[in-house]
Every structure is written in structure tokens, then in C-alpha cells.
PAMIPA-150501 format. One record per residue (C-alpha): y negated, z negated, x; residue in one letter. Coordinates in pm, whole numbers, plus 50000, padded with zeros to 5 digits. Layout:
<nodes>
YZXA/...
</nodes>
This chain:
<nodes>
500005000050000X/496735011450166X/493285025250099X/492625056650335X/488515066550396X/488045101150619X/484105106550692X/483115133650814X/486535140650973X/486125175451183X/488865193351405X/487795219651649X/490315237751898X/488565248352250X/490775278252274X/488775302052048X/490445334752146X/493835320352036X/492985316251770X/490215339851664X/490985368751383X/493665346851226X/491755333551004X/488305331750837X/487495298850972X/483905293651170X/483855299251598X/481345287351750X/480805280152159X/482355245952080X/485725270351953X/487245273251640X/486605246451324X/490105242151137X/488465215450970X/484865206650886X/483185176550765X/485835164350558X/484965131750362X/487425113950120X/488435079950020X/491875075349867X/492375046149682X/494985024749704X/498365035249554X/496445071849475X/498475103049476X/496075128449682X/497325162149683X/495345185449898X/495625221249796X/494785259149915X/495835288650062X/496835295050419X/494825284650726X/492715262350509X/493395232350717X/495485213750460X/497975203650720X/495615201151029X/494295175350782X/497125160450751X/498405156051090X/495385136551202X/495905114850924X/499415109051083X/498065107951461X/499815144151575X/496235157451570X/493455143051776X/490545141051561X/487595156651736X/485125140851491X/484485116351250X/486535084351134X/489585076550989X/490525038650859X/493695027950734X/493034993250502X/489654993750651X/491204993951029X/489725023751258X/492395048651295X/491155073051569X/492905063051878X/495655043451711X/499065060951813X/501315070551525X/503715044051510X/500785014751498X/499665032251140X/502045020850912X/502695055950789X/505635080650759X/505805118050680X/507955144550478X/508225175150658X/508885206650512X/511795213750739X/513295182350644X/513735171851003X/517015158250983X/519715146651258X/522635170751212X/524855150251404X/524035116051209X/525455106650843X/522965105750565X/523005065750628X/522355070250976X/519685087150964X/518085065850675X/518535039850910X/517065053451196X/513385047351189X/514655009151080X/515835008251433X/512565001051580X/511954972751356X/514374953051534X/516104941351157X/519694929651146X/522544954051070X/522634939850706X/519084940550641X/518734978850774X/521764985850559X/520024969750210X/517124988450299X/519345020950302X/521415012649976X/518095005149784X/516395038249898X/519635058449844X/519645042049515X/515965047249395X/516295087249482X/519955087449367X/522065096449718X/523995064649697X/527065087349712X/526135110750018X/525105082750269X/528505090650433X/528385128650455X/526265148450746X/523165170450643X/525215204450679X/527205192150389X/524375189250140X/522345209149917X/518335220149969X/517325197349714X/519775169249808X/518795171150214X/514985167250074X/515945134249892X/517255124350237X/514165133450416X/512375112050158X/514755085250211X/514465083650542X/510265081050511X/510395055650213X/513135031450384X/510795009750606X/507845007150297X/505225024150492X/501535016350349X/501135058150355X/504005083450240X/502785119150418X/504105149450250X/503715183250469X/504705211050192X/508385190950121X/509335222349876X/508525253149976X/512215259350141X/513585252349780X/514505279849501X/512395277949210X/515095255248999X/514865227249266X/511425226949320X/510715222648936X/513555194148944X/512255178549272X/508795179349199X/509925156948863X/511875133049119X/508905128649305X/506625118049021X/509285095148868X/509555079249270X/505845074649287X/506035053548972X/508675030049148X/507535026549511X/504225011549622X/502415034049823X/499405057649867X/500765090949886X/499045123750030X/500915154150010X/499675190450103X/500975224249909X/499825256549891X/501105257149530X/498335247849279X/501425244949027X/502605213649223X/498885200749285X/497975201248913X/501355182648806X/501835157649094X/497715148349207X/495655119049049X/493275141949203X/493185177949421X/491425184749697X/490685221049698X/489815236950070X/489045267950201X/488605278950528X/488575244750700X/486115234350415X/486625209250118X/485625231149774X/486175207949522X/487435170449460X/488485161349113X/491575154448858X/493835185748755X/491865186748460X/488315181548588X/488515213148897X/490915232848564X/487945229148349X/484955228148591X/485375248648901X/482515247849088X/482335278249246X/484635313349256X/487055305149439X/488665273949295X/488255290948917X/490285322249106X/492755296649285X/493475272449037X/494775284748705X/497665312748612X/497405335048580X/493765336448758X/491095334548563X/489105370448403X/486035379648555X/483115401448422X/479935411148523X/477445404248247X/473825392548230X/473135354448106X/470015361747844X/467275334447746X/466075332947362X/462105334947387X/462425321547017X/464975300547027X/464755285347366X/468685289047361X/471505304647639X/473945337447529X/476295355547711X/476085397047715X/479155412447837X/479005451147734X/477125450547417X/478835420947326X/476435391047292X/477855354947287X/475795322847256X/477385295947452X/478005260147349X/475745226247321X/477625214447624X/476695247747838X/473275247047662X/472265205147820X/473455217848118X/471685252248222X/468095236148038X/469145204648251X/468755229448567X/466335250148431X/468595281748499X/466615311348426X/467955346048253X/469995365748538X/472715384648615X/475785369048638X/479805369448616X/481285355248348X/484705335248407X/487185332048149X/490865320948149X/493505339147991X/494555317647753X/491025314847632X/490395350447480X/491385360647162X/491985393446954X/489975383846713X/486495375946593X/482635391046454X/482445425046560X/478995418946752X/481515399747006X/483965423847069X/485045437547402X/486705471647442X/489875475647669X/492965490447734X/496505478447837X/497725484948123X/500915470048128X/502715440247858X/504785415948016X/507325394547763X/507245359747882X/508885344547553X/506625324047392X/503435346147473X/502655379047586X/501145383947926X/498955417947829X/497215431048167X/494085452448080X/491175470348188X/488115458048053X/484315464948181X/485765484348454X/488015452648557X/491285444648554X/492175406848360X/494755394448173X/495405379347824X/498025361647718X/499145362047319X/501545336947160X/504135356247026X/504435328646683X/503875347546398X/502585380646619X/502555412146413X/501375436046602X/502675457746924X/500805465747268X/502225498947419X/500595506347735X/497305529547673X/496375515347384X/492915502947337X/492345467747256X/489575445747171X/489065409147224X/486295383447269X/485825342447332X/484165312147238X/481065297947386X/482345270847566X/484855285547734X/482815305447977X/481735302848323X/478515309248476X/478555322848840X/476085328949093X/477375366749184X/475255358749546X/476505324349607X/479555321949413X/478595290049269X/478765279248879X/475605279248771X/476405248148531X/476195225248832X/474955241649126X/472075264549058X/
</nodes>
């Protein structure tokens, strides 16, 4: 159990050339920035899950946290204690790695019980420690069999086992499914919220799958190129993206963009919407918060999530499309268009659908008020927050 504060945590590699051109992270004389300015405080017993593509510097992140990356700035405390120089076995923490890191020669048991070993415990106190693990993540019955002899999903539990055994104040988690088919990571990813809910520690784990971030995180922290984007609950960053690229990164399928002008009433004193000759006024919400900026009439692109547009509605607000392709998925229809000279996607519930979408066919649609976003097409940012 442990509250864990990073301020202003950077982590710059000399070697620029090395790693120049891999990705679109900032070089400067210094070399390059894998991480930048990164500030968070986890409370204690929080599951952090920090999220984004490739490169981002989820891991790099990570590994400081656990002491196998020198931080080059900032500070890092562990229960208030200054982290920086502390090696990794003085920080009360243990990690999940996404290769599972396991002993091939040792049993399941032994190598539960190997990180015990430097605890100095007796023979039957490492061995209780083992058999309540085993039983908490259910392996009770392959603590005698070696690592070759068990599953994907089952050698994962092991890896867990092995990192929850000694009760460290901080569980790491480096990507612990992404070697697992689609089945186990659905069933693993429900083991690992059901063992959060009976072990006491502060977890941070680090995907590049926003799926697992939005079921798993108390909150997400979204980065990009070495930079944080966006801290906030699944539903918060789902629901108020702050800029472009978390409303394109988190959601699927990604969110529908459009370029459209945001229009001011003279008379009314009140926002709309024009995408194409469609005009839509947005909601009270929307309204507080552009007057509350004093955002003036621009042009814009308007964000707006699949599941949010409908086939129906006043003519005024209709947009004209045409399918591209239909995709079945069972309990809606995934219908990928061309609208405005873009390419989106809307997804119908099939439940009580009538009606066909061959591909060609023209189709209209439109969307509520308050289920638009605002962005900045210069700065990317949503104009609701960050004008």
C-alpha cells in the first residue's frame, strides 16, 4: 500500500542519433526526450493505467518508477520517501513483464518462492505465502509443474504470482497481455480486476490497448510522444478529450471527424454547428462553456462518435453520404461511409432494423447537440476547454 507522486519526471537519452527518426519525440543538443515533464500523484491503492501508442514513453515511464531507468529529471517518492537514487530492491515494488520472465528450469512453486528468498523467511512461511497467492489467482494445482507445461494465460497468473507473493506496496505491470490470444486477454483482464479487489496495493500498469485502459484504470493517463495528453477516469477522457488525438485514440471505432464552421447567433447570442448545409445548435452544457471562454465564430472540426449519429431527424440536420462498406457485428451494424469528403463510421443496432445498406447507396444521418466536439483545426485542441 503506497501513494506514488512523479513531478516533473523527464528522461532524456544522450545518444540522439540512435535514436533519432524512430520516433516523433523532441531532440534537442541535450539528445532525445522519451519523456517530458511528467507530473502525477497516484493515490494510495489507485489503479493507474497509462495508455498510448508506440514510443510514447509509457514504459520508459515505467521503468524509472521501478529503478531500471535513471531518471534524468525531476522526483519520484514512494510513501513520501525520495525515490531517485534508491536501487530497485529498497522500493518495495515488483513488476509484471510482458514476457512473463519465468525460470524454465524451476516449478511454478519455485519460482513463486523465489523473490521470498531474499527476505530471509522460514521454509514454512515462504511456502504459506506461495499457497495463498496460488490460491487468490487460482494455480493452487500447477505449483508442481514447470512453465513449459502451462498455458499463455496460466504462465501470466504465475508471473503475477510471483510479483504479488512478498505484498509489495507497488504491483508494476509492463503490457502483461499482449502475448495472449484475444479469448485470454478478455478472461485475464477480468482476473486482474477481480485480484485488485482482493490484494492491497497501488497498481500501475502500461498498455497500448485503450480497451484494457478504459476497463481496468480508476484513471488513464493518455501520452504521446513522451508527453502526458490527458489525465482523467475512462469516462471523463471518453466524454471530454481534450484535444485530437485522445478523441482519435480513445474510443472504437475512432471517433468521425468533419470540417464545419462553429456559427454565433447575433440575435440570439447562442452557439450552432454547420456541417454542409446542415445547421445544429449545440446544447446548454456546450453553450456555458464556449460563452465561459468567449469562443468566437470560426472554423472548426466537428468530432462525433459513432455510436452517437443517427439516421434520423429534421431535414435542416441532415448529412448526405454514401456507404462504403457494411460490416455485421451482431447486435449493430458497423456502416463505413463517405461523408463531407471523409471517411467515418456509424454503427446501427440491428433491434427492430428494417432497412438494408448495400454498398453505394446514399445515406443520410445527423446528431444531437451535445454530442459534438469542438476542435481547434490549428492547435488540435477542444475548444470547450482550451481555447
Amino acid at each position: 500500500m503506497a501513494t506514488v507522486s512523479l513531478r516533473h519526471i523527464s528522461k532524456i537519452y544522450p545518444d540522439a542519433q540512435e535514436h533519432k527518426g524512430k520516433q516523433n519525440l523532441k531532440v534537442t543538443a541535450e539528445g532525445v526526450h522519451a519523456v517530458q515533464d511528467f507530473n502525477l500523484e497516484i493515490a494510495d491503492k489507485e489503479f493507474i493505467v497509462l495508455v498510448g501508442p508506440s514510443g510514447c514513453g509509457k514504459s520508459t515511464t515505467l521503468r524509472m518508477v521501478a529503478g531500471l531507468e535513471e531518471i534524468t529529471g525531476g522526483e519520484l517518492y514512494i510513501d513520501g520517501k525520495l525515490m531517485n537514487k534508491a536501487a530497485p530492491k529498497d522500493r518495495d515494488i515488483a513488476m509484471v513483464f510482458q514476457n512473463y520472465a519465468l525460470y524454465p528450469h524451476m516449478t511454478v512453486r519455485q519460482n513463486m518462492m523465489f523473490p521470498l528468498e531474499l527476505l530471509h523467511l522460514t521454509k514454512q512461511q515462504m511456502n504459506e505465502k506461495v499457497e495463498r497467492a496460488a490460491a487468490t489467482l487460482g494455480i493452487t494445482e500447477y505449483l508442481d509443474r514447470k512453465p513449459k507445461a502451462l498455458s499463455g494465460g496460466q504462465r501470466q497468473r504465475v508471473a503475477i504470482g510471483r510479483a504479488i507473493v512478498r505484498e509489495p506496496k507497488v504491483l508494476l505491470m509492463d503490457e502483461p497481455l499482449s502475448n495472449l490470444d484475444a479469448k485470454l486477454r478478455n478472461q485475464m483482464r477480468a482476473e486482474i480486476i477481480k485480484l485488485r479487489k482482493r490484494i492491497d496495493t497501488t497498481f500501475i500498469y502500461v498498455t497500448h490497448d485503450q480497451t484494457e485502459a478504459m476497463t481496468l484504470g480508476d484513471r488513464i493517463v493518455i501520452m504521446k510522444d513522451g508527453v502526458v495528453q490527458q489525465i482523467g477516469t475512462p469516462q471523463e477522457v471518453f466524454d471530454h478529450p481534450v484535444n485530437l488525438f485522445v478523441a482519435g485514440f480513445i474510443g472504437v471505432p475512432q471517433m468521425n471527424y468533419y470540417d464545419a464552421e462553429l456559427l454565433l447567433s447575433p440575435d440570439t447570442g447562442r452557439y450552432s454547428v454547420k456541417v454542409e448545409n446542415a445547421v445544429i445548435e449545440l446544447s446548454e452544457k456546450k453553450q456555458l462553456r464556449l460563452k465561459g471562454l468567449n469562443v468566437q465564430p470560426q472554423r472548426i472540426i466537428a468530432g462525433v462518435r459513432p455510436e452517437h449519429i443517427m439516421l434520423k431527424g429534421p431535414e435542416d440536420r441532415m448529412i448526405d453520404g454514401t456507404v462504403d462498406v457494411s460490416e455485421m457485428m451482431g447486435s449493430a451494424v458497423h456502416l463505413h461511409i463517405n461523408a463531407c469528403g471523409k471517411d467515418g463510421v456509424i454503427i446501427v443496432p440491428t433491434l427492430g432494423l428494417q432497412e438494408s445498406f448495400p454498398i453505394g447507396s446514399p445515406i443520410r444521418f445527423t446528431f444531437d447537440g451535445d454530442v459534438i466536439h469542438l476542435f481547434n483545426p490549428s492547435t488540435g485542441l477542444n475548444l470547450e476547454y482550451q481555447n
